[in-house]
C-alpha positions in Angstrom: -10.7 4.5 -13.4 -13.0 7.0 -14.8 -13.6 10.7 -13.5 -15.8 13.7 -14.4 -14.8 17.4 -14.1 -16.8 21.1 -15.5 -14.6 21.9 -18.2 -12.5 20.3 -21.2 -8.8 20.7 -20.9 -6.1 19.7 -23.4 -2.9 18.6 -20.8 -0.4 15.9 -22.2 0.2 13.5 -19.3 1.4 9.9 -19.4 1.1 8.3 -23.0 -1.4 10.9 -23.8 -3.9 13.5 -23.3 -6.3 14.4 -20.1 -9.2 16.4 -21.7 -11.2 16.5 -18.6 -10.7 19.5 -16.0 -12.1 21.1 -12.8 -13.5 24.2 -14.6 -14.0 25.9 -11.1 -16.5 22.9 -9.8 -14.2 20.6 -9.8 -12.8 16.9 -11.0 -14.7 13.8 -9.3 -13.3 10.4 -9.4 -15.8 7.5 -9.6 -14.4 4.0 -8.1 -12.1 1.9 -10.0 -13.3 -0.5 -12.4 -11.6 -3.6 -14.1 -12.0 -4.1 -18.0 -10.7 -7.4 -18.1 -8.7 -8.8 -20.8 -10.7 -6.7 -23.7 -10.5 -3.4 -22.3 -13.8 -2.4 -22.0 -16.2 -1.7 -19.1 -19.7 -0.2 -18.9 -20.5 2.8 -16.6 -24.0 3.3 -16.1 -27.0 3.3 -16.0 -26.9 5.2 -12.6 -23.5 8.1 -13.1 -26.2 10.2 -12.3 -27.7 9.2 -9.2 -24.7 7.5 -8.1 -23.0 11.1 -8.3 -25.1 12.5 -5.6 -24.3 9.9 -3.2 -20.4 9.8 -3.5 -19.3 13.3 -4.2 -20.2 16.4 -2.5 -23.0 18.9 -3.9 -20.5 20.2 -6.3 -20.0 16.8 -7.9 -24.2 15.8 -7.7 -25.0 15.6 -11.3 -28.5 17.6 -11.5 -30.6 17.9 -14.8 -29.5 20.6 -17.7 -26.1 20.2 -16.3 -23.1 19.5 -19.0 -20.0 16.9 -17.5 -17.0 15.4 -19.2 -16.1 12.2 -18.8 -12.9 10.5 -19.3 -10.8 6.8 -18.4 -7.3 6.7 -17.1 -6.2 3.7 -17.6 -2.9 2.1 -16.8 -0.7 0.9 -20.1 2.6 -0.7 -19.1 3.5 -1.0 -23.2 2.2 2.6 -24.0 4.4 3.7 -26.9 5.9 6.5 -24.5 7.0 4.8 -21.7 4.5 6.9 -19.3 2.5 3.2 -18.1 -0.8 5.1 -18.3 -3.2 6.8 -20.9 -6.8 8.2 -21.4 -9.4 7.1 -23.2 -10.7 9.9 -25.1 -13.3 12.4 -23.6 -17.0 12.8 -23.9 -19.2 15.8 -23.5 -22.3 15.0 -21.8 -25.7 17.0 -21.3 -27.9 15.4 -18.7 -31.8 15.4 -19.1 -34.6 14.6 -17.1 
């Protein structure tokens, strides 16, 4: 699954790091997605727009505002034992 949240956090969980946090607006979880036998999928266009319609005002993505964004993804052979990890994090600005 992948989430957004206000801030950038640095918490070891699972087989690694989640980097995204609340930051006093909160973390927003977007539906899961499957990324098939190559471990990839594509999210977008639309975060944007599709933000307004799941979340609550807080969560509705708006132009100028800054998100990160981050997958948590489950990893059965992770090199910890935790069976989940993160992808790492992006910082995104939103534009008109």
């Amino acid at each position: 699954l992948y989430y957004m949240g206000g801030a950038g956090v640095a918490l070891p969980l699972g087989d690694g790091i989640r980097c995204v946090g609340g930051g006093g607006i909160g973390v927003f979880r977007y539906g899961v997605q499957n990324s098939g036998p190559a471990g990839i999928f594509t999210a977008g266009p639309g975060i944007a727009s599709s933000s307004c319609s799941l979340f609550n005002p807080t969560g509705c993505i708006a132009p100028g505002d800054t998100w990160f964004l981050q997958a948590w993804y489950r990893d059965p052979a992770g090199p910890c034992g935790g069976g989940f990890n993160f992808s790492n994090a992006v910082r995104v600005q939103f534009e008109l």
